[in-house]
C-alpha positions in Angstrom: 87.2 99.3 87.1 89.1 98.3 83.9 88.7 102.1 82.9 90.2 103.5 86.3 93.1 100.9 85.9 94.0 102.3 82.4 93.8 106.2 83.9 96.0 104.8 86.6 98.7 103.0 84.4 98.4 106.2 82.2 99.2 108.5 85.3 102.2 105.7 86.3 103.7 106.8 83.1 104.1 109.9 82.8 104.9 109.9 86.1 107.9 107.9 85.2 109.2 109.8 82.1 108.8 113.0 84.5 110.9 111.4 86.9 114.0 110.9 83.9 115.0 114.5 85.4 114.6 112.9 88.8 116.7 114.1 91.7 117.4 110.6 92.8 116.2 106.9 92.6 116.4 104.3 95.9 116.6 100.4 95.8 114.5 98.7 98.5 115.0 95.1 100.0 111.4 94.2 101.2 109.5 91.8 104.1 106.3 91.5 103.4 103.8 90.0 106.2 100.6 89.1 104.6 97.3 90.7 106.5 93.9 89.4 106.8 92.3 86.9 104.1 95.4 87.2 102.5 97.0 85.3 105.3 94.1 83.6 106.7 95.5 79.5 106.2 91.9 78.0 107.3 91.1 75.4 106.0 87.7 75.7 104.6 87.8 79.6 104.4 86.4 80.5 101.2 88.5 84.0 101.4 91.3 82.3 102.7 95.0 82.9 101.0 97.4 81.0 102.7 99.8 83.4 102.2 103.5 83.1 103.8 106.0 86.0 104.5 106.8 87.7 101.4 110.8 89.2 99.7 111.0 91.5 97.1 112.5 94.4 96.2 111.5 97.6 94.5 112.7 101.2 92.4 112.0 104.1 93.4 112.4 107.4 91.6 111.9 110.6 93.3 111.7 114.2 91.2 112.7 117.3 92.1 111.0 119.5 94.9 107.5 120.4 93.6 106.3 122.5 96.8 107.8 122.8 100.4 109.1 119.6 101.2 106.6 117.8 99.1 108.0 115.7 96.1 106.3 113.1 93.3 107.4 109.5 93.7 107.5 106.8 91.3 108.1 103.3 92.3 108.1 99.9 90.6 108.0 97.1 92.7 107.9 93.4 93.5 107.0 90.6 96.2 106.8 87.0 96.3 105.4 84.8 98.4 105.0 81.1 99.6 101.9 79.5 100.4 100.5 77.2 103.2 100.2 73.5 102.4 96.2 73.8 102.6 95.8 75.9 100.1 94.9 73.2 97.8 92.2 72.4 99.9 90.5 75.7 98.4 91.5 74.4 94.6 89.4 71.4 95.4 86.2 73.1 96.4 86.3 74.7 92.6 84.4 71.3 91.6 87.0 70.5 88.8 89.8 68.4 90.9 89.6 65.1 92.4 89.7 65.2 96.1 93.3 64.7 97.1 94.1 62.0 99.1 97.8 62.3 99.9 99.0 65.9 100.2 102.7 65.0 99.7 101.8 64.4 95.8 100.5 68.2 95.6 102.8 70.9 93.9 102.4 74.4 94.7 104.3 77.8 93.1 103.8 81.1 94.7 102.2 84.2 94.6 104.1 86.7 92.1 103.2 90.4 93.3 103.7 93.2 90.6 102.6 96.3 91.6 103.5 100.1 89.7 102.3 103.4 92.1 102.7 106.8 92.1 102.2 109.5 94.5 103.8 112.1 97.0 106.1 112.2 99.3 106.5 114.9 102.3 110.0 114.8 103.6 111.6 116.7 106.4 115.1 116.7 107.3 115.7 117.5 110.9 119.6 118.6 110.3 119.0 121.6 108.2 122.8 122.4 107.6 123.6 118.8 106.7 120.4 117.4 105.7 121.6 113.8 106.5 118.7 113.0 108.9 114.7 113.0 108.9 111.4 111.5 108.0 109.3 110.7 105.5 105.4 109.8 104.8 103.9 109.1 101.6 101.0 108.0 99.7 100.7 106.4 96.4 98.4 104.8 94.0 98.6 102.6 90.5 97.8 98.7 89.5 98.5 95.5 90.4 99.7 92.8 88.4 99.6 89.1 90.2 100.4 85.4 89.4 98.4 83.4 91.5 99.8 80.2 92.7 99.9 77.2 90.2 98.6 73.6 91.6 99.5 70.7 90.2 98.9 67.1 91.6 99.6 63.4 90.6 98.9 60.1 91.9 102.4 57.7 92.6 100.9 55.1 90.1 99.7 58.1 87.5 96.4 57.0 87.7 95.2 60.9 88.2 97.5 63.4 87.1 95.9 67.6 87.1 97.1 70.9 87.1 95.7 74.0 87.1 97.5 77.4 85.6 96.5 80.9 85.9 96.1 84.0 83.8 97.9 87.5 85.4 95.3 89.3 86.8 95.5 92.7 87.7 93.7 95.7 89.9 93.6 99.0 91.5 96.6 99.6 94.4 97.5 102.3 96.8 99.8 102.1 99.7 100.5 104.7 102.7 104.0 104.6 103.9 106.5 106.3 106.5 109.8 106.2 107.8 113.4 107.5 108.5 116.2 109.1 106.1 119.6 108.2 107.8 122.7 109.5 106.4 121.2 110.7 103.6 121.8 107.7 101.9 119.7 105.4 103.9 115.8 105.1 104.1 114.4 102.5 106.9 110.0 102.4 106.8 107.0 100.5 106.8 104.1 100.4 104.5 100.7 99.4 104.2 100.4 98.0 100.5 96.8 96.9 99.6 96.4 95.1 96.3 92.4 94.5 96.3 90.7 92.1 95.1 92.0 90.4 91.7 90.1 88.1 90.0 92.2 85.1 88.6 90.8 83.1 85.7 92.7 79.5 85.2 92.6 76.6 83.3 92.1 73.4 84.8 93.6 70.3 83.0 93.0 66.5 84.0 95.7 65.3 82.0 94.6 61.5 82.1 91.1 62.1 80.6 92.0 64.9 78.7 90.0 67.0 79.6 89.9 70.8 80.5 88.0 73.6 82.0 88.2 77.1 82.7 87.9 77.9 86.3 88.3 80.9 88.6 89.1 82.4 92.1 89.0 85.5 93.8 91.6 86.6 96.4 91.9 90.3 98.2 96.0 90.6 99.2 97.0 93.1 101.6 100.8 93.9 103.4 102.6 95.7 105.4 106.0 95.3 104.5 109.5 96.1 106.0 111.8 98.5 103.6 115.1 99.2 103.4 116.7 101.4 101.1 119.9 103.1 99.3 119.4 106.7 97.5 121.2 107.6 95.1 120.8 111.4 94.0 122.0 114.0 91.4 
């Protein structure tokens, strides 16, 4: 796996300093709804993300024509999200934290979604003279880099104060997506983003007995996301 992400993040590349001669580049605005274990808030589930509806926001650069209404893509890109209160229910069953009695004393961050892809595009613009209207369908692959959500948790008379921090992890992506070109200018779609399955190694600190300890979660994240986007071309 670590060899296929280092082809992938090669591929990414030069697929990026291609794209310098670009015929355009378009910002998206993204909502991301989480899809199953990913957004699975069970308590109990050992799968389970707790995941909450994600924002972001990505780049996209798209090259020249390279066949008939095909075109190479390049995107960077860049979701967030919240998580359920429960999640540190599944933090607990790691056998490192004390069982927490009162979930109001529990801190959560979120989950920060990297992700770089690469692919084609096939694009067909229904005004011919115009060219201000049509559709779009891609497919793209590349690597995913994640922050899983830090947990932190302290008693009201600091008799048990813990944390635990994670390590970026990263993995294989791909995403299949399709939409509208409006005006031009305009793109309006919705893609499927699938991160797979990162592993995410922590380190747990109890910061009253001093005392830490690696530990370590897996967690498969899936979308599909809401995009809107502005082109700008040459």
């Amino acid at each position: 796996m670590k060899n296929l992400i280092k082809v992938i993040g090669i591929i990414f590349l030069l697929s990026v300093s291609s794209n310098l001669l670009a015929q355009g580049f378009t910002f998206h605005g993204t909502l991301a709804f989480p899809q199953t274990d990913f957004s699975n808030d069970k308590a109990g589930d050992t799968d389970a993300g707790f995941a909450t509806t994600g924002f972001g926001g990505s780049i996209e650069f798209l090259s020249s024509e390279i066949g008939k209404k095909l075109y190479w893509i390049g995107s960077l890109n860049y979701t967030r999200h919240g998580v359920g209160d429960d999640l540190y229910q599944r933090f607990d069953d790691l056998e490192t934290t004390n069982v927490v009695a009162e979930r109001s004393n529990v801190e959560l961050t979120n989950y920060n979604c990297f992700y770089f892809t690469t692919g084609l595009r096939f694009k067909n613009m229904f005004d011919r003279k115009k060219k201000e209207f049509g559709l779009f369908i891609d497919g793209q692959v590349g690597l995913s880099m994640v922050y899983g959500p830090d947990y932190d948790y302290k008693t009201d008379d600091g008799s048990i104060e813990e944390s635990i921090v994670w390590d970026l992890s990263n993995s294989f992506a791909f995403s299949i997506g399709a939409g509208f070109v409006m005006w031009s200018k305009v793109l309006i779609g919705v893609k499927y983003v699938n991160l797979t399955t990162l592993e995410f190694d922590g380190t747990f600190s109890d910061v009253i007995g001093s005392m830490e300890r690696d530990v370590k979660f897996k967690q498969s994240i899936s979308t599909i996301s809401l995009v809107l986007g502005l082109t700008f071309q040459n």
